[in-house]
Backbone and ligand atoms as CSV (ligand in chain L), in Angstrom:
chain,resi,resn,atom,element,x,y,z
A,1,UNK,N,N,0.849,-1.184,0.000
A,1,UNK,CA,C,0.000,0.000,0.000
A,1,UNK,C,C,0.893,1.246,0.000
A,2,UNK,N,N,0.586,2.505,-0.755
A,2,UNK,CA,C,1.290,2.881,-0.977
A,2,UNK,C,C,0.783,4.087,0.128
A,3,UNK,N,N,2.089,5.636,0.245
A,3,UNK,CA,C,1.325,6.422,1.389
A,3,UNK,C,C,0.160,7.147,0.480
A,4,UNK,N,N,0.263,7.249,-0.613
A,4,UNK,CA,C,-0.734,8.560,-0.828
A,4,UNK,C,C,-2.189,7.666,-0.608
A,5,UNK,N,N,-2.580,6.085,-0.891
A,5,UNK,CA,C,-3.638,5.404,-0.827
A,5,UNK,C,C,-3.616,5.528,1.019
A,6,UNK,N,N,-3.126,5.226,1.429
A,6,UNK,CA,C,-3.464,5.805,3.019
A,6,UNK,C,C,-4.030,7.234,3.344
A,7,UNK,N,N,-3.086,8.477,2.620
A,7,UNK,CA,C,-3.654,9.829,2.626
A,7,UNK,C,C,-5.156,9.598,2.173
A,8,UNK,N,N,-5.050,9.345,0.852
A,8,UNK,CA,C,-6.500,9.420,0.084
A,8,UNK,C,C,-7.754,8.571,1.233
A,9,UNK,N,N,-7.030,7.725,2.110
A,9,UNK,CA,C,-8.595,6.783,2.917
A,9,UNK,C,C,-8.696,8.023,4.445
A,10,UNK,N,N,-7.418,8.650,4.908
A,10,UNK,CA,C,-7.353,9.315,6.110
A,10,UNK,C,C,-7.786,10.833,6.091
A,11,UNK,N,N,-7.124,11.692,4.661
A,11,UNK,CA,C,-6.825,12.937,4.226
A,11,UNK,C,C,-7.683,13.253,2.794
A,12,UNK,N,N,-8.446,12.777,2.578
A,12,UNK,CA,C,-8.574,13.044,1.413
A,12,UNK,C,C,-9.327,14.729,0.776
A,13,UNK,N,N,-8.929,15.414,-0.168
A,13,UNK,CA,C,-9.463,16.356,-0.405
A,13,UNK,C,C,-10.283,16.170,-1.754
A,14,UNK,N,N,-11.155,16.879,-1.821
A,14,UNK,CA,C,-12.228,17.281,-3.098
A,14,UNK,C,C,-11.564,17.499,-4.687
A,15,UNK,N,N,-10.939,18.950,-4.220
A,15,UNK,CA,C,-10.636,19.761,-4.991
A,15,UNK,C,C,-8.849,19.283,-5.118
A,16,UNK,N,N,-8.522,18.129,-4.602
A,16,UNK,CA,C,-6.690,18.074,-4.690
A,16,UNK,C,C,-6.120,16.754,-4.498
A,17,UNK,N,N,-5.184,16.363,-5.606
A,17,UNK,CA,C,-4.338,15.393,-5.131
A,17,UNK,C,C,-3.708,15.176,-4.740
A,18,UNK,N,N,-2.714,14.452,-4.335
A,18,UNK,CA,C,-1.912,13.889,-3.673
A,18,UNK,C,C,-0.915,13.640,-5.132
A,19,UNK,N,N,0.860,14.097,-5.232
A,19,UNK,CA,C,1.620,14.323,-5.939
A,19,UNK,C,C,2.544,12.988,-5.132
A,20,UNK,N,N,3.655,13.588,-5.916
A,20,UNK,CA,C,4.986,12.754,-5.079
A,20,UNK,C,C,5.272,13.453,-3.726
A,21,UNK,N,N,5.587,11.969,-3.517
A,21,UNK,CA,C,6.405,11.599,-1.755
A,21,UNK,C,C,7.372,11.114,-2.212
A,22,UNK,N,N,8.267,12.285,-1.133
A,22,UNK,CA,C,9.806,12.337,-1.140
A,22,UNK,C,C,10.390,11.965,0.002
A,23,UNK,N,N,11.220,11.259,0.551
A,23,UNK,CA,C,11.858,11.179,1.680
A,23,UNK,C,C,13.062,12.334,1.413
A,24,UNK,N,N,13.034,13.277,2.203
A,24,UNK,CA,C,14.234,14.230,2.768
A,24,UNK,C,C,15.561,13.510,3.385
A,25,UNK,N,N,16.750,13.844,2.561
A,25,UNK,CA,C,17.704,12.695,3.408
A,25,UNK,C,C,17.980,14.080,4.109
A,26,UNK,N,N,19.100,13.650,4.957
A,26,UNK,CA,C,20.155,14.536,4.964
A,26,UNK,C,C,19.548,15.583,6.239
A,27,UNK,N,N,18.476,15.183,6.889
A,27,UNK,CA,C,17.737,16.100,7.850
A,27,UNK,C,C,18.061,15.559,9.433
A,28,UNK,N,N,17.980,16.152,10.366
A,28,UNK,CA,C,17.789,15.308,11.683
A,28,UNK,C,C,16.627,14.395,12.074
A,29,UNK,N,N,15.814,15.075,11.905
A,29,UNK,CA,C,14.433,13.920,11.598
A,29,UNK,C,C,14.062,13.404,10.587
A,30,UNK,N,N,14.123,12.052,10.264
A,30,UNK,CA,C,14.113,11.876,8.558
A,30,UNK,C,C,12.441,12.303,8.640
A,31,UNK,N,N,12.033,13.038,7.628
A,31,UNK,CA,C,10.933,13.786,7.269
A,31,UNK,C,C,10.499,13.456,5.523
A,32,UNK,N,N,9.279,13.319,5.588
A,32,UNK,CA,C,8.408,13.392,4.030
A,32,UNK,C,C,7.759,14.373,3.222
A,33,UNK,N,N,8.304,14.640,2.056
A,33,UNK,CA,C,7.288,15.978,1.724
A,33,UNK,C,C,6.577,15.226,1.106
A,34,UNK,N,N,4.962,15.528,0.587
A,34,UNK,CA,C,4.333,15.356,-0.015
A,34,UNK,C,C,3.544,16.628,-0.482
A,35,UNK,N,N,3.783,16.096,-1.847
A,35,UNK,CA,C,3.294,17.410,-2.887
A,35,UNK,C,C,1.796,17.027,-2.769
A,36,UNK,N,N,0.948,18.208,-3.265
A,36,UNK,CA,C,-0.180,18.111,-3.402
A,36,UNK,C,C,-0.417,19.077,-4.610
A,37,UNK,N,N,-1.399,19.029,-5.708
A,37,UNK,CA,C,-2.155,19.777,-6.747
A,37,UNK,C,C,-3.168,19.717,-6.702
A,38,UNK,N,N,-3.342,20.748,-7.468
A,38,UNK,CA,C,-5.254,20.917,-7.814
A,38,UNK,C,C,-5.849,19.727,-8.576
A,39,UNK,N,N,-6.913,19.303,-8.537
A,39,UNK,CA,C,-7.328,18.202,-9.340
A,39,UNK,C,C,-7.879,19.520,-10.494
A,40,UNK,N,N,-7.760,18.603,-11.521
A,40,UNK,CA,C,-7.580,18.825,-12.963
A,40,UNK,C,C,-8.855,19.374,-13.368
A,41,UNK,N,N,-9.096,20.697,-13.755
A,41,UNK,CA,C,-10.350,21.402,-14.481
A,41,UNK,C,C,-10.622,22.087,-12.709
A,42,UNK,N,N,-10.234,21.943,-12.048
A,42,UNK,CA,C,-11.012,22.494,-10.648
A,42,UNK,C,C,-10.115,24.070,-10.619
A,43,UNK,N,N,-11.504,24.803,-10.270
A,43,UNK,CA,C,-11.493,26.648,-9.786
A,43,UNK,C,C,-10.904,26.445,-8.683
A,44,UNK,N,N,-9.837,27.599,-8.439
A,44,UNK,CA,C,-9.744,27.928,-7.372
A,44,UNK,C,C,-10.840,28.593,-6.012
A,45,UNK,N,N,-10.773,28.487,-4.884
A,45,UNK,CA,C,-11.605,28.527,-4.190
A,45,UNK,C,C,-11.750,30.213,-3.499
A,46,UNK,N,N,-12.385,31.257,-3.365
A,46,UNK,CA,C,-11.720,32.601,-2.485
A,46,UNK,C,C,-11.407,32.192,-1.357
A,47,UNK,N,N,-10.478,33.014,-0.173
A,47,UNK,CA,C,-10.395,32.048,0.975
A,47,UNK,C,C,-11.689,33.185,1.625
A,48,UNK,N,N,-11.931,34.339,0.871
A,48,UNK,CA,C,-12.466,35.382,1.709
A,48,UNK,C,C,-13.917,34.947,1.485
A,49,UNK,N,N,-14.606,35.028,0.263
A,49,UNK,CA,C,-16.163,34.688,0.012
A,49,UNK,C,C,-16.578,32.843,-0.190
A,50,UNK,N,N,-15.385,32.283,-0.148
A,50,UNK,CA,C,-15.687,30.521,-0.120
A,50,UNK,C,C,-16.344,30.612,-1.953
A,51,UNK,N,N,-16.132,31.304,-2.799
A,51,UNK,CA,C,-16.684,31.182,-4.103
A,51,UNK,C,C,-15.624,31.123,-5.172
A,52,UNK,N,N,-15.783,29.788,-5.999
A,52,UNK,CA,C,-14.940,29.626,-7.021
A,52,UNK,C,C,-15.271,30.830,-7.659
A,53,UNK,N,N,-13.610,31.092,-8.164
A,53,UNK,CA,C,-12.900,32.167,-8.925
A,53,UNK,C,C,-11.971,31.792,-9.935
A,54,UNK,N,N,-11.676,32.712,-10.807
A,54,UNK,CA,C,-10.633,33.032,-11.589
A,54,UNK,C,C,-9.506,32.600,-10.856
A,55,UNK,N,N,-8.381,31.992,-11.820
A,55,UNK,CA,C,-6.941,31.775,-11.427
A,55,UNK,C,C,-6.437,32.856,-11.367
A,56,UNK,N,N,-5.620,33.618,-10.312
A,56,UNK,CA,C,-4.187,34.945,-10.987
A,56,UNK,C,C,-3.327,34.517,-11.061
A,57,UNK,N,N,-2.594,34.304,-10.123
A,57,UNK,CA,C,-1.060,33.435,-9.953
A,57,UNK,C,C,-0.868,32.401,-8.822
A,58,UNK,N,N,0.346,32.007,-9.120
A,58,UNK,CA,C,0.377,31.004,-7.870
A,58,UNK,C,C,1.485,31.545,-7.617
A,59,UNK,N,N,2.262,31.088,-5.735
A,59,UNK,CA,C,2.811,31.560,-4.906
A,59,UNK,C,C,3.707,30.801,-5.003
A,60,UNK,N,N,5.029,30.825,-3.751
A,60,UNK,CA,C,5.504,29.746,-3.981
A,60,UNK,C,C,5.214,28.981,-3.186
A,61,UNK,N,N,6.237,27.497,-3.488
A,61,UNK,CA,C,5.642,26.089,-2.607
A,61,UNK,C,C,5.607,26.785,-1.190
A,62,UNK,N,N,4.852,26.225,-0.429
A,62,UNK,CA,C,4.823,26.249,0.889
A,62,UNK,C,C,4.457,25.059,1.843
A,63,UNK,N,N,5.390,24.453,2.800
A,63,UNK,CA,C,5.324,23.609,3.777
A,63,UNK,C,C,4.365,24.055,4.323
A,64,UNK,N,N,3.872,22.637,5.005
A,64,UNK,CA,C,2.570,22.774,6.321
A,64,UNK,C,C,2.932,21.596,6.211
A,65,UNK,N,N,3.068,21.591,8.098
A,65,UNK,CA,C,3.411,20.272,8.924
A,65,UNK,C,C,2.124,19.111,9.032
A,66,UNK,N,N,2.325,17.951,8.819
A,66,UNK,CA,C,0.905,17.255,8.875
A,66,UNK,C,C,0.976,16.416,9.848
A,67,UNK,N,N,0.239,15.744,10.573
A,67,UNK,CA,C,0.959,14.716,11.739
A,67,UNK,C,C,1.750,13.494,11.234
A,68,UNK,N,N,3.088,13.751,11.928
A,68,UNK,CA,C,3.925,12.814,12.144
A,68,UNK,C,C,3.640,11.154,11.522
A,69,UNK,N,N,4.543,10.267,10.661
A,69,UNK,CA,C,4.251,9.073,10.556
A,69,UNK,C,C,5.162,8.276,10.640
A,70,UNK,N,N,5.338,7.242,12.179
A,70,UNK,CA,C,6.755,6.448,11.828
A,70,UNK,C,C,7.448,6.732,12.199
A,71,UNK,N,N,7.498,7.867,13.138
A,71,UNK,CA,C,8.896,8.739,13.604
A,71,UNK,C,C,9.161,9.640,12.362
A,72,UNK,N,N,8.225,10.439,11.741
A,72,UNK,CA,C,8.743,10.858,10.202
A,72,UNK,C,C,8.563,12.193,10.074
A,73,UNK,N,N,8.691,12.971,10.028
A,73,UNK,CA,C,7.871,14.535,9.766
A,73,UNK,C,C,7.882,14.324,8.565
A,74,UNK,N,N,5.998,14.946,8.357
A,74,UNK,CA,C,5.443,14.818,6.916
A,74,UNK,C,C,4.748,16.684,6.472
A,75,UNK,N,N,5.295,16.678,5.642
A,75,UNK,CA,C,5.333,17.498,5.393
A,75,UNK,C,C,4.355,17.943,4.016
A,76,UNK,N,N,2.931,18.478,3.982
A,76,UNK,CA,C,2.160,18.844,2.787
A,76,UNK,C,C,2.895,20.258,1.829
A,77,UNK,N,N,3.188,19.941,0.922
A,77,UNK,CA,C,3.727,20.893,-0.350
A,77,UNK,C,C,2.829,21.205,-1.116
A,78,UNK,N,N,2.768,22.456,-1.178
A,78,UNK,CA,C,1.519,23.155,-2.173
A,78,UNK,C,C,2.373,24.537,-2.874
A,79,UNK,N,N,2.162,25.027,-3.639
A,79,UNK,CA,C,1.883,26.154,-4.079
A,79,UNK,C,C,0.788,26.994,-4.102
A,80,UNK,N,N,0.211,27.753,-3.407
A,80,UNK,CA,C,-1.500,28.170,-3.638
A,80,UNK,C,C,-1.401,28.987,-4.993
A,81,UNK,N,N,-2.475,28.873,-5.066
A,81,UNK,CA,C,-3.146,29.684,-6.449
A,81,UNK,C,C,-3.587,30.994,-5.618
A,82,UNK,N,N,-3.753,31.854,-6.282
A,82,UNK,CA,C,-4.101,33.066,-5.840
A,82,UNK,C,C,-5.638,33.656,-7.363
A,83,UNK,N,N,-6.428,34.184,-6.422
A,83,UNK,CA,C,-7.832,34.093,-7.269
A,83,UNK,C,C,-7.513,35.619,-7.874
A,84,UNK,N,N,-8.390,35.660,-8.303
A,84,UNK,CA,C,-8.671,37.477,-8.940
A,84,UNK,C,C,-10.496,37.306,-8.804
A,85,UNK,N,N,-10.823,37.817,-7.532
A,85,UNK,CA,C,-12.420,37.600,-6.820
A,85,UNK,C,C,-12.926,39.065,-7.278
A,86,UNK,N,N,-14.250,39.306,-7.568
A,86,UNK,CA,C,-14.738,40.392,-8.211
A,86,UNK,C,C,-15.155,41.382,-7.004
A,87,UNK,N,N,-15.519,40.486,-5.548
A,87,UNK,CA,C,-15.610,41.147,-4.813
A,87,UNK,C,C,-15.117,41.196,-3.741
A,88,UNK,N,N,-13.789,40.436,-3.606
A,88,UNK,CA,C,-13.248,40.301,-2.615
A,88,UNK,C,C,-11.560,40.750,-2.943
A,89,UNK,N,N,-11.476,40.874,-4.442
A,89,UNK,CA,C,-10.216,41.406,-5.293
A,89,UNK,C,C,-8.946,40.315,-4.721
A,90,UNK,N,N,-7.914,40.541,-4.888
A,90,UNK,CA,C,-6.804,39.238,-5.141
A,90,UNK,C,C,-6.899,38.580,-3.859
A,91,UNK,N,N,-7.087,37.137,-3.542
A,91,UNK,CA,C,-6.562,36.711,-2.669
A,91,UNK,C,C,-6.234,35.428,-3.087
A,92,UNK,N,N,-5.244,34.644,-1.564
A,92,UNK,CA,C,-4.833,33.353,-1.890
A,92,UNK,C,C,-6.208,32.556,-1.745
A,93,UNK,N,N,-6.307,31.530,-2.182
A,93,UNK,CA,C,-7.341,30.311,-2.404
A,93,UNK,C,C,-7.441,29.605,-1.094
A,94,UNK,N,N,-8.547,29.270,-0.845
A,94,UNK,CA,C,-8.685,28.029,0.134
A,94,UNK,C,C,-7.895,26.724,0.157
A,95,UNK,N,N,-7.599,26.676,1.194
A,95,UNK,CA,C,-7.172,25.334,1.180
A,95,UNK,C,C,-7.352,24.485,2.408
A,96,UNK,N,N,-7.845,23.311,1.865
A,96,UNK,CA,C,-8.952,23.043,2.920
A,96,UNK,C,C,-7.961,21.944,4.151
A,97,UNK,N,N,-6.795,21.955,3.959
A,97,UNK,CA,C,-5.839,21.332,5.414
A,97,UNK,C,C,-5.051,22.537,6.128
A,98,UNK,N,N,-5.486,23.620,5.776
A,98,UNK,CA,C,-5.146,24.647,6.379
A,98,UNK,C,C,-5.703,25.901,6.653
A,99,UNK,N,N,-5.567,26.326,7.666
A,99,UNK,CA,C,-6.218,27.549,7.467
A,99,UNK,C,C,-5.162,29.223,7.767
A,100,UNK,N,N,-5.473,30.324,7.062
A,100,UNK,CA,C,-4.525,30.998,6.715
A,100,UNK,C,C,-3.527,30.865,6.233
A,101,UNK,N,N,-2.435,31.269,7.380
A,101,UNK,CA,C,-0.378,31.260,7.332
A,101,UNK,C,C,-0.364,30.637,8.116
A,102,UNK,N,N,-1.135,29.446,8.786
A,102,UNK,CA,C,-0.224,28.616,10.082
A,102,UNK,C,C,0.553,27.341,9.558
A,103,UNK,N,N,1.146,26.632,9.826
A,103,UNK,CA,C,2.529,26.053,9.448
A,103,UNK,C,C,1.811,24.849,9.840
A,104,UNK,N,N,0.215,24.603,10.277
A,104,UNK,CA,C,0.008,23.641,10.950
A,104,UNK,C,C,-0.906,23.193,10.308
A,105,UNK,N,N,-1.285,21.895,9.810
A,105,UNK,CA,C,-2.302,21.724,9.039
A,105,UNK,C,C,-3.560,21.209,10.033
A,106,UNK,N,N,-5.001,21.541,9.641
A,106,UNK,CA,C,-6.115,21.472,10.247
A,106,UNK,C,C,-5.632,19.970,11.302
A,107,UNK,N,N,-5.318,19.118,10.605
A,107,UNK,CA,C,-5.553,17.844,11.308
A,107,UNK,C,C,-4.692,17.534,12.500
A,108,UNK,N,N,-3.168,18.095,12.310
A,108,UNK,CA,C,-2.133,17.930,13.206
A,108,UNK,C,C,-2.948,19.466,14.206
A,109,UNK,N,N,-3.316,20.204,14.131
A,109,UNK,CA,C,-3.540,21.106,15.297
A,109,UNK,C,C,-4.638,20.197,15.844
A,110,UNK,N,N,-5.427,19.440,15.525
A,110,UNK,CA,C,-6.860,18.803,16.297
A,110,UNK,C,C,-5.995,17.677,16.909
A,111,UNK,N,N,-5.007,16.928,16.299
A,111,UNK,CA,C,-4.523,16.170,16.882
A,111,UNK,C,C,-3.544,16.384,18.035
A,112,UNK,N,N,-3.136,17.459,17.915
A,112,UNK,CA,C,-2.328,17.741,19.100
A,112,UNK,C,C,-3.082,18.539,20.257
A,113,UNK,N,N,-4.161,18.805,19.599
A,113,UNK,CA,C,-5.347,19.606,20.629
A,113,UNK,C,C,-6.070,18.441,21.468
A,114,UNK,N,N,-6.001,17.098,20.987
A,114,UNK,CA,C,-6.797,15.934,21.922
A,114,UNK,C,C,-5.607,15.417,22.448
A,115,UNK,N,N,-4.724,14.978,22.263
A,115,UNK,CA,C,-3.586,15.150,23.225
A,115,UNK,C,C,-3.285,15.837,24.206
A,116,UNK,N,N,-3.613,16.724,24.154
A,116,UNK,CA,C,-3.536,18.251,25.273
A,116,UNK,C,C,-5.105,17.791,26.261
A,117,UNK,N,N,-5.975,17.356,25.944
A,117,UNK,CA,C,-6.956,17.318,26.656
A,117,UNK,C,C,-6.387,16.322,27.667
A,118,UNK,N,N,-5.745,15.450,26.955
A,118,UNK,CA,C,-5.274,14.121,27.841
A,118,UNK,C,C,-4.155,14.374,29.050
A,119,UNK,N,N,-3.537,15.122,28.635
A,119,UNK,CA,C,-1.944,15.183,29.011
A,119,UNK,C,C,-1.585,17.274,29.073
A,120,UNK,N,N,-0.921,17.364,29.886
A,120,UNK,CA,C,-0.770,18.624,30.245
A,120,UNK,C,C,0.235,19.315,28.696
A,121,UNK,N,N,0.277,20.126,27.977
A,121,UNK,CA,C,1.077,20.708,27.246
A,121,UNK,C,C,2.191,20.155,27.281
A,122,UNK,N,N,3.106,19.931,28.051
A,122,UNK,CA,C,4.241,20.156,28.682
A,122,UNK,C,C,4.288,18.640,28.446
A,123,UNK,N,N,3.303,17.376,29.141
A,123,UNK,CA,C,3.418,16.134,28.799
A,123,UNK,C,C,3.047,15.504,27.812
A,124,UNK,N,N,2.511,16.628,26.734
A,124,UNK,CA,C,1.721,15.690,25.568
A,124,UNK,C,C,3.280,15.913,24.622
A,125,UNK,N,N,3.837,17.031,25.121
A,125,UNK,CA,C,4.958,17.250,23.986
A,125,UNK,C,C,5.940,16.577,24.228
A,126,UNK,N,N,6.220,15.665,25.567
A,126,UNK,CA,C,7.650,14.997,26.008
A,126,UNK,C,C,6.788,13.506,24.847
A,127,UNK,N,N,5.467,13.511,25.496
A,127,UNK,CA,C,5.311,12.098,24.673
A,127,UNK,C,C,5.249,11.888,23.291
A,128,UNK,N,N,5.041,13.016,22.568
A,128,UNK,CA,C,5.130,12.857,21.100
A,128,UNK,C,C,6.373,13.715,21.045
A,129,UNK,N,N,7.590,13.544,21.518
A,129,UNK,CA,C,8.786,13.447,21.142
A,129,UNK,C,C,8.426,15.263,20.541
A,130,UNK,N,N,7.838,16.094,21.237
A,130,UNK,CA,C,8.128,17.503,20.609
A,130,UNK,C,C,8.456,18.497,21.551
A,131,UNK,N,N,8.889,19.973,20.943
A,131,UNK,CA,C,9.756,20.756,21.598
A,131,UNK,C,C,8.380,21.825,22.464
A,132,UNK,N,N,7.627,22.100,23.236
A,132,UNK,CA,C,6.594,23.416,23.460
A,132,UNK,C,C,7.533,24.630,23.782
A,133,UNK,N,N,6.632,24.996,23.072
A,133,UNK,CA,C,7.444,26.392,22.796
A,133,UNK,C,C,6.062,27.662,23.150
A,134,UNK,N,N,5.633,27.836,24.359
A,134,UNK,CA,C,4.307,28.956,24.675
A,134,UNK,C,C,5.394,30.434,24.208
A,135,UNK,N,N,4.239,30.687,23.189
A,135,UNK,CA,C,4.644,32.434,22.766
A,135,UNK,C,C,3.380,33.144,22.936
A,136,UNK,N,N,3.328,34.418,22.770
A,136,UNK,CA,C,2.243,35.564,23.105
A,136,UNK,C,C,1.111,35.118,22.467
A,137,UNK,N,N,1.239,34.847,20.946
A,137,UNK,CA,C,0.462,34.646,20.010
A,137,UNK,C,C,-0.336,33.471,19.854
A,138,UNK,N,N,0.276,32.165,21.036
A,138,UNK,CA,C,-0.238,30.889,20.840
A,138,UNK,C,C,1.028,29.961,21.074
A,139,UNK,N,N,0.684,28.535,21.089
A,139,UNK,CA,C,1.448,27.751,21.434
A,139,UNK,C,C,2.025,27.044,20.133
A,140,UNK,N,N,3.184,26.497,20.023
A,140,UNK,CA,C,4.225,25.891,18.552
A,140,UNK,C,C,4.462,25.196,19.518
A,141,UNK,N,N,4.633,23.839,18.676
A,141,UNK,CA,C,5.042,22.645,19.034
A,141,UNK,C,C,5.822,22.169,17.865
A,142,UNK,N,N,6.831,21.579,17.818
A,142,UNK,CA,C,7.596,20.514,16.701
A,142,UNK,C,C,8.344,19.780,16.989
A,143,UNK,N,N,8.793,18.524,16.466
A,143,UNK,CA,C,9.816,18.139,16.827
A,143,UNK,C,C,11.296,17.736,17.726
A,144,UNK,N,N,11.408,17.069,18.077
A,144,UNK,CA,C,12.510,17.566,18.358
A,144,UNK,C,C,13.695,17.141,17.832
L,1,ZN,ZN,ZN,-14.040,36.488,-2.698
């Protein structure tokens, strides 16, 4: 079985596939990127009015952390598309494992959020092997 047929039964999106998986050598945590694209003929989404739009440009790739597999950091690769919205004027596109600029994809923040219910901050991060890091803005967790 391959990972993206696991993504596609765990992760699956509407509007996007699942590209190549790469193993990262050469890292301290051996880590996975996995690319993701638009599925084929599909509008971009506004992130502001939720209404397919016009393509403008796309951005560059951008990481978002996904939960961990294997001891692995996995890593979702996208480029967003950026719309040209009639009433909401340029923005980046929806994307539905993330929300905004956070580095965290929908599923790894819920997952580390029921962890936290279980286990104090401080012990959910010794047990999934990550660093807490409390800042003004909110709590980062990664790796260690
Ligand atoms: Zn809009």
């Amino acid at each position: 079985m391959q990972i993206k047929t696991i993504l596609n039964r765990v992760q699956k999106f509407k509007s996007f596939v699942y590209g190549t998986v790469r193993l990262v050598e050469k890292t301290s945590i051996p880590t996975l990127e996995i690319e993701l694209h638009p599925r084929a003929n599909s509008h971009p989404v506004c992130s502001s009015c939720g209404r397919q739009r016009t393509g403008y440009d796309r951005l560059p790739m951008r990481h978002v952390e996904f939960i961990p597999m294997w001891g692995h950091k996995v890593f979702f690769v996208y480029a967003p598309r950026r719309v040209a919205c009639p009433d909401c004027g340029i923005r980046v596109e929806r994307m539905p494992w993330v929300k905004g600029k956070r580095h965290l994809t929908e599923s790894y923040s819920w997952f580390l959020a029921d962890w936290a219910k279980r286990l104090s901050w401080k012990d959910a991060a010794s047990f999934l092997s990550l660093v807490w890091q409390g800042k003004k803005s909110g709590i980062s967790l990664c790796l260690q």
